[in-house]
N, C-alpha and C positions, 0 to 999 in steps of 0.2 A: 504494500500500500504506500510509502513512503516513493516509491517511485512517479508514482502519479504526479505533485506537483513539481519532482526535478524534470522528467520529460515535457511536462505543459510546458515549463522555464525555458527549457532548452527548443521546443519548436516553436513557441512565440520567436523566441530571441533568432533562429533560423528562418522564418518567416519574414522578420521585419528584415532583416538582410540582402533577403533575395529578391524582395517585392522591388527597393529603391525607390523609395516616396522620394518625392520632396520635403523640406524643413515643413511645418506646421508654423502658419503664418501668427503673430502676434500673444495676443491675450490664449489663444486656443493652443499656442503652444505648452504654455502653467498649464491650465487643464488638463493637455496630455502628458507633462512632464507627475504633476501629482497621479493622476490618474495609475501611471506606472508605476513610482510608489509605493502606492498602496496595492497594487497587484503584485509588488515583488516581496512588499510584508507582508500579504497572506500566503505568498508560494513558500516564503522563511517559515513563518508561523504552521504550517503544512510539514514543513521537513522535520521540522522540532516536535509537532506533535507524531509522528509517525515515529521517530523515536525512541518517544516518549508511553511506547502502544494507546495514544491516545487519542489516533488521526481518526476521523470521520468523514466519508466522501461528503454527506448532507453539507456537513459545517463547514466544510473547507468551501465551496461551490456555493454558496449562499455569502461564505462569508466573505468571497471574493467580491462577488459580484456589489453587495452592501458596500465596502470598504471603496471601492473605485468610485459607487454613484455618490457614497457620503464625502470625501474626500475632493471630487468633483464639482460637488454644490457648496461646498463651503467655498473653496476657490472663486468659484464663479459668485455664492453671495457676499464675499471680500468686495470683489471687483465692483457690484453693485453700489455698494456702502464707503467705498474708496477708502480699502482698510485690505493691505496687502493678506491678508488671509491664508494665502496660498504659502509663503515663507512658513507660517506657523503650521500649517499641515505638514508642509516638508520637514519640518523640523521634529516633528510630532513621530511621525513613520520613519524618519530617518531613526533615532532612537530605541524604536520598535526593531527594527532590521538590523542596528547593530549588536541589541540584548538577545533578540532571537539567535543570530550570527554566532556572538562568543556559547550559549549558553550550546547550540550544535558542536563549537568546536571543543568545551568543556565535557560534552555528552562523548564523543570521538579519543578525546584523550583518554577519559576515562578506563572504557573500554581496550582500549589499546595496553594500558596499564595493567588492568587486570588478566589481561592474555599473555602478557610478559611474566606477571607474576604465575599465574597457575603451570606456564611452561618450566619455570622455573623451579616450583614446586615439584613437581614432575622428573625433571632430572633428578632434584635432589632425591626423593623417594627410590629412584632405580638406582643409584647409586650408592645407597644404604641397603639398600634388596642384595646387590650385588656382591657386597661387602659381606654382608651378610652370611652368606649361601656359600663362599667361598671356605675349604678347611683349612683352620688354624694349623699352621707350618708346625711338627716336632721338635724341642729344645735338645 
């Protein structure tokens, strides 16, 4: 399940490559600049909870789709109110995607630690086995 939102990640990101838009002219550029975002903090939020065995296709897919259009309207009712809004959302998600970020790479080390240790346990075990099992030389 944790594969679901690295592949979305990965073929949006091949998509927009291959397509070759043009830049996104002015104010609609914020929009899509936040917009991304918050689709790339629930793709985080996605990898952390899968994990975590906590991922949910519902929640993830809902929660995508919420986090782009709320993220989106705030920006755009910034732009109304002539209150840059869009910097505070980035700033918002940005923070989201770097706590999501360390707490994957904290999740990763972990693991990796513990694999180092149980190998290591392991050795040591056959190596007292072996010790073990071998007769004691005559004086």
């Amino acid at each position: 399940m944790i594969l679901i939102p690295f592949v979305a990640l990965l073929l949006g990101a091949f998509i927009a490559l291959a397509i070759h838009l043009p830049a996104v002219p002015g104010v609609y550029g914020q929009y899509l600049a936040v917009a991304c975002l918050a689709g790339f903090d629930t793709v985080c939020g996605g990898i952390r909870a899968g994990l975590e065995d906590k991922f949910r296709r519902e929640v993830f897919i809902t929660g995508f789709v919420s986090n782009v259009v709320i993220a989106s309207f705030i920006a755009w009712f910034g732009e109304q109110i002539y209150i840059n809004l869009f910097l505070a959302v980035a700033l918002v998600l940005g923070a989201r995607i770097f706590t999501n970020l360390s707490l994957i790479r904290r999740y990763g080390l972990t693991k990796f630690q513990d694999a180092r240790d149980r190998r290591r346990l392991q050795v040591q075990a056959q190596t007292q086995a072996v010790a073990s099992a071998q007769p004691e030389p005559n004086p």
